[in-house]
C-alpha positions in Angstrom: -137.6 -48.8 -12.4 -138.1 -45.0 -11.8 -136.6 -44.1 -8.1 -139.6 -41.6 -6.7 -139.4 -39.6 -3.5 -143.0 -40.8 -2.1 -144.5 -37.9 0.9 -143.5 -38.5 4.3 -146.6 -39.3 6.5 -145.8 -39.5 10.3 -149.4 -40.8 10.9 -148.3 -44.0 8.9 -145.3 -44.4 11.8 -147.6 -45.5 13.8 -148.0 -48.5 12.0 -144.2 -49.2 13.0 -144.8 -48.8 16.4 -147.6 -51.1 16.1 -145.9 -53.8 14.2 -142.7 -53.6 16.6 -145.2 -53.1 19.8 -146.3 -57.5 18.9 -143.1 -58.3 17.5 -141.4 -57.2 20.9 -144.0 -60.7 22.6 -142.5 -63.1 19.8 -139.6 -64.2 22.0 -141.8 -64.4 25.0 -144.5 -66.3 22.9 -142.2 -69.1 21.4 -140.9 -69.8 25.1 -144.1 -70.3 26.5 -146.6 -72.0 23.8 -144.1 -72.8 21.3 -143.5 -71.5 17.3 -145.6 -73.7 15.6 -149.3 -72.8 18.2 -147.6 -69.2 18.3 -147.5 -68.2 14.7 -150.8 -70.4 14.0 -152.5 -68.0 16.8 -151.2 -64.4 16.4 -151.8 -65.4 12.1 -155.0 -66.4 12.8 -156.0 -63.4 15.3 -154.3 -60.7 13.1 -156.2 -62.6 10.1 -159.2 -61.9 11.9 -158.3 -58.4 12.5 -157.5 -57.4 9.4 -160.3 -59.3 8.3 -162.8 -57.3 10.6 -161.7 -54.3 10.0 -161.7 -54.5 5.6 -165.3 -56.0 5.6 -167.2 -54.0 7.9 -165.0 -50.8 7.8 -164.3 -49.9 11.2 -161.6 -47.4 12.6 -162.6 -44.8 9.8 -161.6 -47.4 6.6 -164.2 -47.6 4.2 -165.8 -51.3 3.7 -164.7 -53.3 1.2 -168.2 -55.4 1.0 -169.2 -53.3 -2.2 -166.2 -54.7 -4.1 -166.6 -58.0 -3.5 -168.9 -60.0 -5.7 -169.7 -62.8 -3.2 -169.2 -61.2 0.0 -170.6 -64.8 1.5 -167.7 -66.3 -0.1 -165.5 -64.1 2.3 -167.0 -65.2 5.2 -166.5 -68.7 4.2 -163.0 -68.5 4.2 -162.7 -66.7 7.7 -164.8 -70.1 8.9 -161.7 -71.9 7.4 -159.3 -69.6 9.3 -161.1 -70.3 12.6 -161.3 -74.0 11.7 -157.5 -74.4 11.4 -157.3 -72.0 14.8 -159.1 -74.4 16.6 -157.2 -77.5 15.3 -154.4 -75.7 16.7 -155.3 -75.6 20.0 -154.7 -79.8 19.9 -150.8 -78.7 19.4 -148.4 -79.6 22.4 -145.3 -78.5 23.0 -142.6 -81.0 23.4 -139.1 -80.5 24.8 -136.6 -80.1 22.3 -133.2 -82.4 22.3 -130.4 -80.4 22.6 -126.6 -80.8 22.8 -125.0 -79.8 25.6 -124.0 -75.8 25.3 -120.1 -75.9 27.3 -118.3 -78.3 28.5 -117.4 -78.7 32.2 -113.7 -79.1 34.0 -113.8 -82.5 33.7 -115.1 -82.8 30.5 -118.8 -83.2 31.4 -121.5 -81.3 29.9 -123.6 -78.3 31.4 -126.5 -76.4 30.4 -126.0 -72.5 29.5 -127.0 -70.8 32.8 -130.3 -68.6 32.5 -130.4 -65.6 34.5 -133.7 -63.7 33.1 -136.9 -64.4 34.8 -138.6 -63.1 31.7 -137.6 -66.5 29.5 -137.7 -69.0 32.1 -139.6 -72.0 31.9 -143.3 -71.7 33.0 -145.5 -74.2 35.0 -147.6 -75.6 32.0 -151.2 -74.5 32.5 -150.9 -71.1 33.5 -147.6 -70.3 31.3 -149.7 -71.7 28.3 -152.4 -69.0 29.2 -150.0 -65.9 29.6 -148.3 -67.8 26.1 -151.7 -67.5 24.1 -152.9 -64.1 26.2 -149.5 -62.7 24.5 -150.0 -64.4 21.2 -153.9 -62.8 20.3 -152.2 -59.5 21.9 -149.4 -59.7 18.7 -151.9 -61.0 16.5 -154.0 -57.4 17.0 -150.7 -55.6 16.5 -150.4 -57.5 13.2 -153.6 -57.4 12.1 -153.8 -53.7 12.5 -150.4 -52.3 11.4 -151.0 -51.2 7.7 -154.1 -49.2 9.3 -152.6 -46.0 9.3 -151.4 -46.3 5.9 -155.0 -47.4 4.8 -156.6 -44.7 6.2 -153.6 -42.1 4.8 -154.6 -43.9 1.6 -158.3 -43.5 2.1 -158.5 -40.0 3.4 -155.8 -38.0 2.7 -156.3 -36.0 -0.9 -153.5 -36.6 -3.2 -152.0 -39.2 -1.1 -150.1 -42.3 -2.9 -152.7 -45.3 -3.4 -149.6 -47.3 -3.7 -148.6 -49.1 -0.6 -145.2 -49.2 -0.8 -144.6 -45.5 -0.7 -145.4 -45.7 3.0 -142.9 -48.3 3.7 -140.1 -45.8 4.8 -142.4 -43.7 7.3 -143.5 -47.2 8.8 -140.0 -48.3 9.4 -139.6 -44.7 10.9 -142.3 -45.8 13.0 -140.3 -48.9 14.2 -136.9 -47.4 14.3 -138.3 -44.9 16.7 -139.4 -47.7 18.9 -137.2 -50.6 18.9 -134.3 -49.3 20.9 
């Protein structure tokens, strides 16, 4: 393997801030819906995105319909995704068992003491609501951080059709961000 010093692209850091913009709502996501409905829904949604955006071309990217030989085919297997999205939905969360975290005085057991009103438990229907709400918000963060890069790829003369030479000015992107 040849090192190569690939061309620094700030436009492609805002895929970064993108990525880390959903990633930030993955704490706050698992403590309200769960991991399992969490990573099915913001998958699904930045599937979707993603999806959206290739076929039909939108923000500036060209289509990729002309490449595909049976574009219906495609569209089959986004009805699959939405299929297994709405299967999801019959996911509940259950309270986990868990050991007790310290040890009191006398040797009886106490929970860790929460102080942030950010991760607290929510009442269930309307914490399961803000829980999804946050979920399809990551999902569109996912779905549309390689954008940038797409669109270097697709309109910039010269750039590097290769993907991974816009790896370091995304994690620029997300360094710049996540402090």
């Amino acid at each position: 393997m040849v090192p190569r010093n690939p061309a620094f692209y700030p436009i492609a850091m805002i895929g970064g801030v993108i990525w880390c913009s959903g990633n930030c709502l993955t704490v706050y996501i698992i403590r309200q819906i769960g991991l399992g409905p969490g990573l099915v829904t913001w998958g699904t949604t930045a599937l979707i995105i993603g999806w959206v955006t290739g076929f039909f071309g939108l923000f500036g990217l060209q289509s990729d319909q002309p490449c595909l030989e049976k574009p219906w085919l495609n569209v089959v297997g986004l009805g699959f995704a939405l299929l297994a999205l709405a299967g999801s939905t019959l996911i509940r969360k259950t309270e986990p068992l868990k050991p007790p975290l310290l040890v009191g005085p006398g040797g009886e057991p106490e929970d860790m003491p929460t102080s942030d009103s950010f991760l607290e438990r929510p009442t269930a229907a309307k914490g399961r609501a803000k829980g999804i709400l946050a979920s399809l918000i990551a999902g569109t963060c996912y779905g549309l951080n390689f954008l940038p890069s797409t669109w270097i790829q697709q309109h910039v003369k010269g750039a590097s059709q290769d993907g991974l030479d816009y790896v370091w000015s995304r994690a620029q992107g997300l360094q710049s961000v996540q402090n």
